[in-house]
N, CA and C atoms of all chains as a GROMACS GRO file, in nm:
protein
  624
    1UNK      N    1   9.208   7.570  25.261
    1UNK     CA    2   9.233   7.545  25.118
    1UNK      C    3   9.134   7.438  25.071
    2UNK      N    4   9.019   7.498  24.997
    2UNK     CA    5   8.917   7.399  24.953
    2UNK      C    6   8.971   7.296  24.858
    3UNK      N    7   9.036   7.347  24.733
    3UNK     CA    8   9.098   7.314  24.604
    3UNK      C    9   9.244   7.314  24.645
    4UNK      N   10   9.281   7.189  24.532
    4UNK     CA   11   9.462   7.229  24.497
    4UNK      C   12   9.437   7.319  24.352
    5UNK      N   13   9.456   7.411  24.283
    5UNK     CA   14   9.528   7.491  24.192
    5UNK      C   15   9.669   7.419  24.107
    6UNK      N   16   9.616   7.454  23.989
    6UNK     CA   17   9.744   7.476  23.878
    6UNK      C   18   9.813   7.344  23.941
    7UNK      N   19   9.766   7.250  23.940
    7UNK     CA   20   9.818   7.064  23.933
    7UNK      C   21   9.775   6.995  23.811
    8UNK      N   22   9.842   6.892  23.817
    8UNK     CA   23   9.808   6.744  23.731
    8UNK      C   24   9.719   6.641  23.842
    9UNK      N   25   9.628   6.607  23.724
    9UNK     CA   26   9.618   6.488  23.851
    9UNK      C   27   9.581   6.328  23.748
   10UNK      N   28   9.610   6.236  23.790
   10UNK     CA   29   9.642   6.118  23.732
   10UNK      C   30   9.500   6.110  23.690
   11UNK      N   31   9.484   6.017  23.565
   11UNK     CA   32   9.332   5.999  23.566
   11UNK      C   33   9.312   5.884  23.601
   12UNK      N   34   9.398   5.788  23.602
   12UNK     CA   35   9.343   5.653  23.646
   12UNK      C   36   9.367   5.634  23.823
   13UNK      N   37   9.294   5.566  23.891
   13UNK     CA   38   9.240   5.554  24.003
   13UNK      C   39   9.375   5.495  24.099
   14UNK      N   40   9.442   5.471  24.194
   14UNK     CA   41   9.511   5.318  24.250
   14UNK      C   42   9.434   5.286  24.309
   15UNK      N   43   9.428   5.133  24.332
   15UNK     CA   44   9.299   5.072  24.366
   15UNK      C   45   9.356   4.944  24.449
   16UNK      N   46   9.307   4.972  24.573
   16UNK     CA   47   9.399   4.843  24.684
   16UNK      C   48   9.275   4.789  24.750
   17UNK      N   49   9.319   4.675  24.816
   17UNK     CA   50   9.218   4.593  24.895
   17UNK      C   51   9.077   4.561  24.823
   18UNK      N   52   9.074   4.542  24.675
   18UNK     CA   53   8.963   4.500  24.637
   18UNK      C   54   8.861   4.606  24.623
   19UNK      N   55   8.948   4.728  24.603
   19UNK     CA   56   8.835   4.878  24.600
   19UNK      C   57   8.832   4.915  24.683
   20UNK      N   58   8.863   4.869  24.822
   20UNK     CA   59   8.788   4.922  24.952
   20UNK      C   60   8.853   5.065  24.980
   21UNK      N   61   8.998   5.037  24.919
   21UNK     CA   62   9.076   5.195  24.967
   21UNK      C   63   9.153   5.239  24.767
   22UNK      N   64   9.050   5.318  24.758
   22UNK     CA   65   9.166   5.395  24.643
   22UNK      C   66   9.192   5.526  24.693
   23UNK      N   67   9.271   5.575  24.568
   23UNK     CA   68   9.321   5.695  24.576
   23UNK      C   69   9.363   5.773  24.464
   24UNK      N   70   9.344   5.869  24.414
   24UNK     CA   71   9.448   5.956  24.282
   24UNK      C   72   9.534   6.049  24.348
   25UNK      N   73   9.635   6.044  24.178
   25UNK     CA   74   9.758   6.139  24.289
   25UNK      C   75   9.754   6.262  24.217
   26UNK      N   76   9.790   6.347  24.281
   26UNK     CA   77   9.792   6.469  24.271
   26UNK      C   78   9.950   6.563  24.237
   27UNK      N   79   9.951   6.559  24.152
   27UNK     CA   80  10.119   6.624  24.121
   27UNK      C   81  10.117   6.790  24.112
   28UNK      N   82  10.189   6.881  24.189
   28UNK     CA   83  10.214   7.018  24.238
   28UNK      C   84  10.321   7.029  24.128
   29UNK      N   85  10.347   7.178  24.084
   29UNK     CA   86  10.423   7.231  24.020
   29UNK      C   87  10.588   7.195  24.034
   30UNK      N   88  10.563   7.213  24.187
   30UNK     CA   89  10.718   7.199  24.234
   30UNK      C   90  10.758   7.068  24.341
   31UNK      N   91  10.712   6.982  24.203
   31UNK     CA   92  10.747   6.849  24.235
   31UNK      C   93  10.664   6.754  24.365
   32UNK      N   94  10.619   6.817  24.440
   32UNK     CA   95  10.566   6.748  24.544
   32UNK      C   96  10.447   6.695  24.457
   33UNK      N   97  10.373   6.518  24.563
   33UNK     CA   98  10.310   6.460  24.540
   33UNK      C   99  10.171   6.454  24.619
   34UNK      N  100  10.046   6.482  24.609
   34UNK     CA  101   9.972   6.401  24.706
   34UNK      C  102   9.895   6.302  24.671
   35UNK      N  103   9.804   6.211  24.712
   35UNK     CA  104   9.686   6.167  24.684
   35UNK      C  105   9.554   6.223  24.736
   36UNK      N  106   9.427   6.193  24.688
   36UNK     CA  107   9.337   6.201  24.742
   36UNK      C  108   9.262   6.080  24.749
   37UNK      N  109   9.204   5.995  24.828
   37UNK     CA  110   9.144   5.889  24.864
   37UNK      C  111   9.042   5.877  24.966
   38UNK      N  112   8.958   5.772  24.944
   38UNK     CA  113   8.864   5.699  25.013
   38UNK      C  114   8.918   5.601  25.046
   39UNK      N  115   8.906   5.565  25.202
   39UNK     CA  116   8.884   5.461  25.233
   39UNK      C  117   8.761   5.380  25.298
   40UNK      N  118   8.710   5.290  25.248
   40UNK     CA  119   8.585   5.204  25.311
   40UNK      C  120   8.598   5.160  25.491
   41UNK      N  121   8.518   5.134  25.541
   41UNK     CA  122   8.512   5.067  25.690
   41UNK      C  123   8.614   4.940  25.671
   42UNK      N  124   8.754   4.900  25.779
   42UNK     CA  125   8.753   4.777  25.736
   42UNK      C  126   8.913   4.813  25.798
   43UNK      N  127   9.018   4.667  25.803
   43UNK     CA  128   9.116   4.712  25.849
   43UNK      C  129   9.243   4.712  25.705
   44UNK      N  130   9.360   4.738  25.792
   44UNK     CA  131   9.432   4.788  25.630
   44UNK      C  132   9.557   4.826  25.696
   45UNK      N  133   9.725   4.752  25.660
   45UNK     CA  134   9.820   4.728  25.673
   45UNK      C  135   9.889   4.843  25.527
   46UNK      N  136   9.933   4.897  25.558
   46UNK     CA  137   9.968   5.038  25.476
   46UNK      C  138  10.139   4.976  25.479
   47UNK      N  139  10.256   5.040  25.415
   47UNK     CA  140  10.359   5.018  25.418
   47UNK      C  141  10.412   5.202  25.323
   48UNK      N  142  10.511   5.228  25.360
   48UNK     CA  143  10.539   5.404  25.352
   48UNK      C  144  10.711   5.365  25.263
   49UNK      N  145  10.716   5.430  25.177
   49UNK     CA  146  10.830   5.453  25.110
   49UNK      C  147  10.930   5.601  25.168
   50UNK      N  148  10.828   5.712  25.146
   50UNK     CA  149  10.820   5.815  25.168
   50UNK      C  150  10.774   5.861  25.318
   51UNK      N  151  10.817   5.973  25.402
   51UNK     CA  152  10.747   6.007  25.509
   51UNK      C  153  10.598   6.059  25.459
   52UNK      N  154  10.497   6.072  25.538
   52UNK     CA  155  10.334   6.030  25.484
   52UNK      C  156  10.300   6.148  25.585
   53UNK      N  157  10.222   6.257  25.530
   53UNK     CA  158  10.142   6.315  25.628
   53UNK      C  159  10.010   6.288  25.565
   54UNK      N  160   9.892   6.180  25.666
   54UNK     CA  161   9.775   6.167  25.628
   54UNK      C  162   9.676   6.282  25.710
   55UNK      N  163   9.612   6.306  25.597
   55UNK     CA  164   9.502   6.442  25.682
   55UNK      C  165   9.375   6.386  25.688
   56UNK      N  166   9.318   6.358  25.754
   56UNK     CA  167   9.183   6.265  25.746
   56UNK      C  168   9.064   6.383  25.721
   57UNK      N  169   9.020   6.407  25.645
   57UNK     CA  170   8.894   6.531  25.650
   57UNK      C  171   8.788   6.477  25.653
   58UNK      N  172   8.736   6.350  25.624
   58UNK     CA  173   8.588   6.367  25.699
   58UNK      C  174   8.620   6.196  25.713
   59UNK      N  175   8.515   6.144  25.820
   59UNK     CA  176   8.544   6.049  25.835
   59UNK      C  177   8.610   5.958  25.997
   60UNK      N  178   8.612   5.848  26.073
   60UNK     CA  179   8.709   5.848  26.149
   60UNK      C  180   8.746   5.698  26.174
   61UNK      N  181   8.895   5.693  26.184
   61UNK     CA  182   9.009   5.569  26.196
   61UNK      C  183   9.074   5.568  26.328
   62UNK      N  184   9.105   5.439  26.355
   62UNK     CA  185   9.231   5.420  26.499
   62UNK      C  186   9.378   5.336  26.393
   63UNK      N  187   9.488   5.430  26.419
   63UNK     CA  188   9.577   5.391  26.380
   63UNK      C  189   9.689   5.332  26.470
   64UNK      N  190   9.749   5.206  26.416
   64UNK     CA  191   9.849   5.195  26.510
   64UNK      C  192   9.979   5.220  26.418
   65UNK      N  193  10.024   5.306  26.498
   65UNK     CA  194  10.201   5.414  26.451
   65UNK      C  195  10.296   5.284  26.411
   66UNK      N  196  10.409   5.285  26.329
   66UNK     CA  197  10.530   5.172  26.351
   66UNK      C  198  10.585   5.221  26.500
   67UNK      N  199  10.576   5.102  26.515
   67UNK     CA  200  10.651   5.088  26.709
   67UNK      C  201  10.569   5.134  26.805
   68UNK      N  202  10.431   5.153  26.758
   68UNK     CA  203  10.316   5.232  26.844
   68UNK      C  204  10.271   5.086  26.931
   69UNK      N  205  10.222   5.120  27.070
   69UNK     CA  206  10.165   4.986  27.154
   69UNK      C  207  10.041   5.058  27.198
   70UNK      N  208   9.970   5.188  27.140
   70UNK     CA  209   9.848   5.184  27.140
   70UNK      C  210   9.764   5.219  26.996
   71UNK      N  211   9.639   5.179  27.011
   71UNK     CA  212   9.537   5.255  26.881
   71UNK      C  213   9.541   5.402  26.938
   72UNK      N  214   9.522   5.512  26.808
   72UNK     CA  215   9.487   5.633  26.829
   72UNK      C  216   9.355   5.679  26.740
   73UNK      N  217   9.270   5.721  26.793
   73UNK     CA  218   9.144   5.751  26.718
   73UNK      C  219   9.193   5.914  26.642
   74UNK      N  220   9.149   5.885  26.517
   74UNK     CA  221   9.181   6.025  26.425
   74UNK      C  222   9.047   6.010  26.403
   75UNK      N  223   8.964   6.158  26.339
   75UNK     CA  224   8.871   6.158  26.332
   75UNK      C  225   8.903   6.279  26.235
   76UNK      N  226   8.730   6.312  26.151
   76UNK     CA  227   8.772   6.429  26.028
   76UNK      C  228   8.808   6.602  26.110
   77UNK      N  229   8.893   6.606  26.010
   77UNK     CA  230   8.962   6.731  26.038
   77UNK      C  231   9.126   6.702  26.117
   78UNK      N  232   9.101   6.629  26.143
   78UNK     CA  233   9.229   6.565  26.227
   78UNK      C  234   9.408   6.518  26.149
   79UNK      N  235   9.509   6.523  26.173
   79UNK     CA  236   9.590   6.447  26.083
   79UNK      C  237   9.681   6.330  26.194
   80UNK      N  238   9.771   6.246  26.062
   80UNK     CA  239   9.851   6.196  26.147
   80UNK      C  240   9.995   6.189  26.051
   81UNK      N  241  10.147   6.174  26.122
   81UNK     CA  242  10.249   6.133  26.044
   81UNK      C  243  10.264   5.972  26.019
   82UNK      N  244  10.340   5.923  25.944
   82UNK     CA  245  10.402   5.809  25.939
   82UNK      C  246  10.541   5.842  25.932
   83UNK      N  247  10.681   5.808  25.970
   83UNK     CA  248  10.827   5.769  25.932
   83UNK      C  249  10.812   5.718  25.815
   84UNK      N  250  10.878   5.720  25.710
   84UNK     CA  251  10.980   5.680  25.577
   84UNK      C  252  10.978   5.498  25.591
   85UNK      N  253  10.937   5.433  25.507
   85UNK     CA  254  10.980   5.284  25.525
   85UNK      C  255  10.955   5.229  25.620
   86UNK      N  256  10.814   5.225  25.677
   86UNK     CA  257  10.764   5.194  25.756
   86UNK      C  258  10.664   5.122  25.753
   87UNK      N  259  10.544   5.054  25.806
   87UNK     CA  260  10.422   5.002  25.762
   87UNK      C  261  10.347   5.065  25.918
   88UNK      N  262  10.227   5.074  25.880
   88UNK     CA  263  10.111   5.125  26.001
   88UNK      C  264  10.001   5.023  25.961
   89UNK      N  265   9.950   5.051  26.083
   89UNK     CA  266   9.794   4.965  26.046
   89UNK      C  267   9.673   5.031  26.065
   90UNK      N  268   9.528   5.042  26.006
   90UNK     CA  269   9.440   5.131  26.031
   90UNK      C  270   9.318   5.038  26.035
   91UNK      N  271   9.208   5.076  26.145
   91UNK     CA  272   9.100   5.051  26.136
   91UNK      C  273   8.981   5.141  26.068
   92UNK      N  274   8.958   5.172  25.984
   92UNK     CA  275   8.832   5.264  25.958
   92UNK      C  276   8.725   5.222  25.994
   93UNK      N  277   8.658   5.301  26.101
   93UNK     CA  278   8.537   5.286  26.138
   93UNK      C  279   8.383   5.359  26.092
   94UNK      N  280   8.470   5.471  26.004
   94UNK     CA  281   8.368   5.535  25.903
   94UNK      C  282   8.437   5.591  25.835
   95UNK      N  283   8.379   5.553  25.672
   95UNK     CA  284   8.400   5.626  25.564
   95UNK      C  285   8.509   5.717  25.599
   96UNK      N  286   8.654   5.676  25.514
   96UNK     CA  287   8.709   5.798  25.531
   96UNK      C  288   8.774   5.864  25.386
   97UNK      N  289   8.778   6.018  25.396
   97UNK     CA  290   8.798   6.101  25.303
   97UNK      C  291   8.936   6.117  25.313
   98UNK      N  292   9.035   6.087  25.263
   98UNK     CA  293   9.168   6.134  25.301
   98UNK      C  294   9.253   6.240  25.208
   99UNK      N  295   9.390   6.269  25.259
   99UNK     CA  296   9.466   6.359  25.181
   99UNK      C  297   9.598   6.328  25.225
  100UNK      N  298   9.671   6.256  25.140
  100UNK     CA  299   9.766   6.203  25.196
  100UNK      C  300   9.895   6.278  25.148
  101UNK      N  301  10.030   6.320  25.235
  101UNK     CA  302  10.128   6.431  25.133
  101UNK      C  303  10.309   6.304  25.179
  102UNK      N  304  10.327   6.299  25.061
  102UNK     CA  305  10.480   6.244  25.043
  102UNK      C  306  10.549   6.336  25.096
  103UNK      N  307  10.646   6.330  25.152
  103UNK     CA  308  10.746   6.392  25.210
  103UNK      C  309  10.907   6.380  25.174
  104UNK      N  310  10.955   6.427  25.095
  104UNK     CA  311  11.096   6.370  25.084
  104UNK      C  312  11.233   6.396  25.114
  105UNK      N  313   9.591   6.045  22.707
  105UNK     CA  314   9.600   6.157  22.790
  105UNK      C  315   9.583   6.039  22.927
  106UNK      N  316   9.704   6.104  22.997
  106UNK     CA  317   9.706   5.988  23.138
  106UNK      C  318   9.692   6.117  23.258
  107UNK      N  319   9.686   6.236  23.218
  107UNK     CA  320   9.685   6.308  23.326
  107UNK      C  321   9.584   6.419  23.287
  108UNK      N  322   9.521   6.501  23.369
  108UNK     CA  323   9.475   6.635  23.341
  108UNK      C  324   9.578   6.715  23.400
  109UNK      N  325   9.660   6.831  23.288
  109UNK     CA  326   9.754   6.888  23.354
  109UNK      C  327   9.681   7.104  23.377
  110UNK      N  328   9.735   7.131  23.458
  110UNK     CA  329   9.724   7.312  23.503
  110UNK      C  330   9.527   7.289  23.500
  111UNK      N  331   9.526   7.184  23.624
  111UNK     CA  332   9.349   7.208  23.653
  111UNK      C  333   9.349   7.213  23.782
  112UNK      N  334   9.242   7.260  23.842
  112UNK     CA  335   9.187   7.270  24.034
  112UNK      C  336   9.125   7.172  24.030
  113UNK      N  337   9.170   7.069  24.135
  113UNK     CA  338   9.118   6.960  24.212
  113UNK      C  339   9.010   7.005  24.328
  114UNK      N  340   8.917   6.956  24.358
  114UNK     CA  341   8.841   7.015  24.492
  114UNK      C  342   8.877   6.876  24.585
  115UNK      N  343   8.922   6.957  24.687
  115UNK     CA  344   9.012   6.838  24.770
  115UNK      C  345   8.915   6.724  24.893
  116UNK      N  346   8.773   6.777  24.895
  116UNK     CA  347   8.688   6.701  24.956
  116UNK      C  348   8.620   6.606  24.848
  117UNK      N  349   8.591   6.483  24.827
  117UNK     CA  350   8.525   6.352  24.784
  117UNK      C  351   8.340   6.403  24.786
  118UNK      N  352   8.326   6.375  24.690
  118UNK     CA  353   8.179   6.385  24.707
  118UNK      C  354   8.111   6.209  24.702
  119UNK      N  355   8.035   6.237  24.823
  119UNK     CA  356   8.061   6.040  24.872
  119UNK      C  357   7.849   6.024  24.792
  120UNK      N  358   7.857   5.942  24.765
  120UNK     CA  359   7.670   5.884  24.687
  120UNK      C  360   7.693   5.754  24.779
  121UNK      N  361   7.544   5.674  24.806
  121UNK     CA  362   7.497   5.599  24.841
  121UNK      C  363   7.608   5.506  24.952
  122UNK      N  364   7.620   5.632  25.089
  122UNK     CA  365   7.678   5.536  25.152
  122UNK      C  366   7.852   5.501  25.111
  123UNK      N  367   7.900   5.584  25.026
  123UNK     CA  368   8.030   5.540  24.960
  123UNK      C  369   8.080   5.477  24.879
  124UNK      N  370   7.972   5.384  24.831
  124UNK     CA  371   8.017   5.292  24.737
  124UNK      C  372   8.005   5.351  24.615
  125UNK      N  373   7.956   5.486  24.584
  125UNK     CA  374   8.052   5.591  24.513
  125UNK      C  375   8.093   5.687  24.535
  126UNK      N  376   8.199   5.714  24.501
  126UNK     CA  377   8.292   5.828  24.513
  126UNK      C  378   8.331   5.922  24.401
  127UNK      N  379   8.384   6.091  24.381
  127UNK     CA  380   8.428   6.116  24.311
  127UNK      C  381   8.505   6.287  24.347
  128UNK      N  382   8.534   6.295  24.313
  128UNK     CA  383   8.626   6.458  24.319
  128UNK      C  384   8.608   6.514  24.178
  129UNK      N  385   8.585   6.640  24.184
  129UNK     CA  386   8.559   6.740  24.059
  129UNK      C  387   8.701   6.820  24.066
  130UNK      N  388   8.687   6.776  23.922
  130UNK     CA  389   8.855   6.813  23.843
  130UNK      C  390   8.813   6.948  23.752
  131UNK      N  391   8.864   7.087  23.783
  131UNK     CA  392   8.784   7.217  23.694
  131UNK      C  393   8.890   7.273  23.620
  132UNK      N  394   8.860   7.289  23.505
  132UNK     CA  395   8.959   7.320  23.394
  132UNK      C  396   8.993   7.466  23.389
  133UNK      N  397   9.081   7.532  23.335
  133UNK     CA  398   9.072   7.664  23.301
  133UNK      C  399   8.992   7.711  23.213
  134UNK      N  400   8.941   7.660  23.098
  134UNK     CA  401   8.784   7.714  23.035
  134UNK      C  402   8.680   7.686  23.046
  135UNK      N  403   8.706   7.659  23.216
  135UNK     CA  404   8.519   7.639  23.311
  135UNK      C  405   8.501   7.508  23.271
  136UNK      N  406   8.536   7.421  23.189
  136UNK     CA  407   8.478   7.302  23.182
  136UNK      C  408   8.489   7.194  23.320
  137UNK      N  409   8.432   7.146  23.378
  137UNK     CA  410   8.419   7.042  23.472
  137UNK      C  411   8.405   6.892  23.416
  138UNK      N  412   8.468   6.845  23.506
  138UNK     CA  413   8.531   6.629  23.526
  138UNK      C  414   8.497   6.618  23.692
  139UNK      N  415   8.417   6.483  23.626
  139UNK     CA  416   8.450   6.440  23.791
  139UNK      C  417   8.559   6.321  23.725
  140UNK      N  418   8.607   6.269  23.907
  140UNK     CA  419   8.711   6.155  23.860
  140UNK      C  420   8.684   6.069  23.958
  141UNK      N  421   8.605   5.936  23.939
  141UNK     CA  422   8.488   5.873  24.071
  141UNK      C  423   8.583   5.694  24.038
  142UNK      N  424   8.459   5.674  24.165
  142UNK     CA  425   8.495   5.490  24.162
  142UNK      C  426   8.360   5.428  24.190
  143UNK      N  427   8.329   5.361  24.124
  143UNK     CA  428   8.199   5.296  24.174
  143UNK      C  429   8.209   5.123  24.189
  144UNK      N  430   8.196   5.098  24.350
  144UNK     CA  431   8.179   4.966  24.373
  144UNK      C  432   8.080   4.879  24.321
  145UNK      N  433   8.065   4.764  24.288
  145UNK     CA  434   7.983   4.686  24.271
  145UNK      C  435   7.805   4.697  24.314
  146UNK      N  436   7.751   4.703  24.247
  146UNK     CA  437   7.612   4.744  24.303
  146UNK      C  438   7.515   4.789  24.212
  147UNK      N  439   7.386   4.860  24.235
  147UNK     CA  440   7.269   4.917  24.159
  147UNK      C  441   7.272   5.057  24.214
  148UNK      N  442   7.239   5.133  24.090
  148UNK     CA  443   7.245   5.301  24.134
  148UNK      C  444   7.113   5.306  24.035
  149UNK      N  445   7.085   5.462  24.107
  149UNK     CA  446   7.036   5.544  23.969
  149UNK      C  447   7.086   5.722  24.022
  150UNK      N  448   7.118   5.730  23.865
  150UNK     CA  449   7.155   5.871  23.906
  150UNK      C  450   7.045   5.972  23.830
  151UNK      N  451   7.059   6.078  23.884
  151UNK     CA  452   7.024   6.174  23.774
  151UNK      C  453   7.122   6.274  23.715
  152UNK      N  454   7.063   6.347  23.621
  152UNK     CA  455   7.163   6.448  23.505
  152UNK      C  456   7.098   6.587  23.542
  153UNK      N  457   7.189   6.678  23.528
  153UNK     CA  458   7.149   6.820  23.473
  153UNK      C  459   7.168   6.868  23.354
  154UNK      N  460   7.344   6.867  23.316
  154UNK     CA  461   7.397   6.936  23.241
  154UNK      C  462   7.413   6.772  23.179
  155UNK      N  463   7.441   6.763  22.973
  155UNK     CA  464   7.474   6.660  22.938
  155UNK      C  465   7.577   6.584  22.956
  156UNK      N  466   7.577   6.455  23.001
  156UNK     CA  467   7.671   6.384  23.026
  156UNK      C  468   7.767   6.276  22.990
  157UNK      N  469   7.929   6.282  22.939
  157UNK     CA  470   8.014   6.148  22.911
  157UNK      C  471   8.047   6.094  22.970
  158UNK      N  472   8.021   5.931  23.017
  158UNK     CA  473   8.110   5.853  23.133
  158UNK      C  474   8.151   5.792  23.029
  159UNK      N  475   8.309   5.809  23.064
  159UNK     CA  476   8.421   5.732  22.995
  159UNK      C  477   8.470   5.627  23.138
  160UNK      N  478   8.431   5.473  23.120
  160UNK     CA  479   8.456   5.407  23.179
  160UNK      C  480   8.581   5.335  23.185
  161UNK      N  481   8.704   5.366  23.251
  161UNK     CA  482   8.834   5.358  23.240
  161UNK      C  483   8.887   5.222  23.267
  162UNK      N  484   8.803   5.150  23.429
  162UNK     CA  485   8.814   5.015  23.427
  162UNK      C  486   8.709   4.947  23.482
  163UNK      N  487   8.699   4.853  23.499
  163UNK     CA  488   8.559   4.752  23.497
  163UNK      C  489   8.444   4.739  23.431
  164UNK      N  490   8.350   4.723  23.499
  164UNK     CA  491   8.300   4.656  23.404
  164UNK      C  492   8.111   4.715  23.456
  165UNK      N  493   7.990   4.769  23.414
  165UNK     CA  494   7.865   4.768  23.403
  165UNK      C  495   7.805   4.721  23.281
  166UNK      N  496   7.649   4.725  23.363
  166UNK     CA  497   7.528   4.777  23.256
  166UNK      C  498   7.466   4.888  23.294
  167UNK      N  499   7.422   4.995  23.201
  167UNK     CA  500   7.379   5.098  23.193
  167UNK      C  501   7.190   5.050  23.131
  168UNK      N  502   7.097   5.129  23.165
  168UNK     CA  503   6.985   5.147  23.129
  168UNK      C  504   6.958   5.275  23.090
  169UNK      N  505   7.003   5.303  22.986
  169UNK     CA  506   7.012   5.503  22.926
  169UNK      C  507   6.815   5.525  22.899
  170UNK      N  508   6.811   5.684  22.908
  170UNK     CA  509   6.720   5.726  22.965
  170UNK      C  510   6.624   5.708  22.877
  171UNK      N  511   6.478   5.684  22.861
  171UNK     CA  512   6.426   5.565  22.747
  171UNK      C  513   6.442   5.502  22.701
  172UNK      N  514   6.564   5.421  22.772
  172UNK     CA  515   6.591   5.278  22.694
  172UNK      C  516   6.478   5.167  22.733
  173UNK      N  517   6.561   5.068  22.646
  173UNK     CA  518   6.409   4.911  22.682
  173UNK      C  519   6.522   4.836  22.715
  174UNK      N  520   6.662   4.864  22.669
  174UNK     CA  521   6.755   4.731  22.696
  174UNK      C  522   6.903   4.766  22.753
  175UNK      N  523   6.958   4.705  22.843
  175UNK     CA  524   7.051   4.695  22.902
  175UNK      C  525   7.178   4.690  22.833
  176UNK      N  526   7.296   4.794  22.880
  176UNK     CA  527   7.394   4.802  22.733
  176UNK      C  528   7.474   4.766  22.832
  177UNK      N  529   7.596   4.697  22.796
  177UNK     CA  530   7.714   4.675  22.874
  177UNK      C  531   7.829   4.752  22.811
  178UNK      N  532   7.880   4.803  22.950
  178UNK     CA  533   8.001   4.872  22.923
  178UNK      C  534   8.125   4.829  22.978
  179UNK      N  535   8.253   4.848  22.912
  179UNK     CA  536   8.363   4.804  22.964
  179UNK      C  537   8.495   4.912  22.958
  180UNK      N  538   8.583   4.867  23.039
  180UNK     CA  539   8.634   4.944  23.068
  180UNK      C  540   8.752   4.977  22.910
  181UNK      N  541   8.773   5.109  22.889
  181UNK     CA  542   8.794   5.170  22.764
  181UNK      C  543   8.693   5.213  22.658
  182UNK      N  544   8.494   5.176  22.753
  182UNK     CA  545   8.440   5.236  22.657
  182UNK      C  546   8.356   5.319  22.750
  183UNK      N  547   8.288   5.455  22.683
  183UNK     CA  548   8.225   5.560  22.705
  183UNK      C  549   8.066   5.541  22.668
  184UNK      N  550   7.997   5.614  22.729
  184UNK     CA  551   7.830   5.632  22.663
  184UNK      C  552   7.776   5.775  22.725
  185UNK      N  553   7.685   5.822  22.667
  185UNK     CA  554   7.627   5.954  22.728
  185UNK      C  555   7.482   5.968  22.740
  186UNK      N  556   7.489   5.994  22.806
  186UNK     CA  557   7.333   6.066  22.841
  186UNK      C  558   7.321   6.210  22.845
  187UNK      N  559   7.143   6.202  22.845
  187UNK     CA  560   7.108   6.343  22.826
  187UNK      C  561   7.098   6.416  22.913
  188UNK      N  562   7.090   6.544  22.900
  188UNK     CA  563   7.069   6.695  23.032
  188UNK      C  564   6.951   6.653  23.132
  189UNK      N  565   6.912   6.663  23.213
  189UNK     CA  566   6.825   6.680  23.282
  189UNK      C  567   6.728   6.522  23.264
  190UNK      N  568   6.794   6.419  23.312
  190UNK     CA  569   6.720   6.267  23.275
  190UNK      C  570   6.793   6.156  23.376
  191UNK      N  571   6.749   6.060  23.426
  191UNK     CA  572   6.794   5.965  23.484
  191UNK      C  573   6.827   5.818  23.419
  192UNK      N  574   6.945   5.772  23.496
  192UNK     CA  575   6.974   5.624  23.441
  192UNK      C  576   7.014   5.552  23.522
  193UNK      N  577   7.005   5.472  23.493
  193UNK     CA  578   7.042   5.292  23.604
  193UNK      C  579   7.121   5.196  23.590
  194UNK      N  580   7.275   5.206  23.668
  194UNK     CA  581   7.361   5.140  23.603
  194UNK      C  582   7.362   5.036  23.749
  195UNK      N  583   7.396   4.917  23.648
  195UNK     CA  584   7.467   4.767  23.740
  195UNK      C  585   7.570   4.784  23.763
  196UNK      N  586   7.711   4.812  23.834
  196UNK     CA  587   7.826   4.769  23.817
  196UNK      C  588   7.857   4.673  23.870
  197UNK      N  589   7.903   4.565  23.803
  197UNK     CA  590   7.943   4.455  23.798
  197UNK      C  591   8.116   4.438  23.837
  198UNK      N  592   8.167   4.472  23.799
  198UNK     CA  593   8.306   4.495  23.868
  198UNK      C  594   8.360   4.654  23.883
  199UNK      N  595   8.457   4.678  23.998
  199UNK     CA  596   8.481   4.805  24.060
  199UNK      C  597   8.493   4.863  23.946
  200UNK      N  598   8.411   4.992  23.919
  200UNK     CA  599   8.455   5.054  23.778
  200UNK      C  600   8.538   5.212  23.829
  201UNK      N  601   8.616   5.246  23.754
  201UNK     CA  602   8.683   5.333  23.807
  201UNK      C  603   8.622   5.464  23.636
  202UNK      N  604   8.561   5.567  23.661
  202UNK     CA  605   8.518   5.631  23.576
  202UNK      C  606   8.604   5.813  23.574
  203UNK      N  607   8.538   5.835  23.419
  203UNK     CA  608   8.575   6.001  23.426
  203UNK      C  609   8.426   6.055  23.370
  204UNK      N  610   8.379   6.131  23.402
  204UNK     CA  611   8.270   6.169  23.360
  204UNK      C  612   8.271   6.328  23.361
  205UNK      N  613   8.231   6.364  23.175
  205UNK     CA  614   8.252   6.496  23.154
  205UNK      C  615   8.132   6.572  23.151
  206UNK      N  616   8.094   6.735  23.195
  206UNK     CA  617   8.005   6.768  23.216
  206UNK      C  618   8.016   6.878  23.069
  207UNK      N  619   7.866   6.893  22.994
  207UNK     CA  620   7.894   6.898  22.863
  207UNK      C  621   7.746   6.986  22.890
  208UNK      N  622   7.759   7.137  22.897
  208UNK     CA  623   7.714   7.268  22.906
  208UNK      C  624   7.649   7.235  22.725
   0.00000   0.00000   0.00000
């Protein structure tokens, strides 16, 4: 799936860490949410309301999971989950392209 | 207008200079094309094909439009355009978060 189809998408940007990581969100017909974002090289303490499926498509990060005691290298094409109310931590080590989906 | 609503998102980032810009093409149902970008702090030059509106949503440049002699500053809530097939040279001075319409 190159494109999302027949969505909204926000026009203004969210914009965290001083630019280094934004994102726009992407609203589906039937209520579901995603974003699409960049993130810059650099590290980054995330916190999850929602369960999070991040899809990394180009690009590659080591994440550490909530309750995780190792880094995991994701790389593009690759995904990862987060739990609901949680926080993770990420290193980006190159440019990453993301696609991030709320879960509820 | 805070959203573009019933448009195709293209879900890969088209990354310029290294990342420090970004943008995704937003395509309408009467063929018209948007990108929806972020540009970090820095010196660019781009070029044009088709004529172009950057509506600058937040922060802050200077633009050098294409035979200009003088440096225009733009801020965020204002727009400028350039022509089809011509280059320009913008400063951004703080993270500008842009929409830029492609104008057949």
């Amino acid at each position: 799936m190159n494109s999302f189809d027949n969505v909204s998408v926000v026009k203004k940007a969210n914009v965290y860490f001083g630019g280094k990581v934004t994102s726009r969100a992407v609203l589906f017909p039937n209520g579901e949410k995603k974003t699409l974002g960049i993130m810059m090289p650099g590290e980054y303490e995330f916190g999850t309301e929602d369960k999070e499926i991040m899809e990394i498509m180009a690009g590659e990060l080591d994440v550490m999971l909530p309750g995780g005691e190792n880094w995991i290298t994701v790389k593009g094409g690759q995904s990862f989950e987060v739990a609901a109310n949680s926080k993770f931590k990420l290193v980006v080590k190159e440019l990453a392209d993301y696609c991030c989906s709320y879960i509820k």
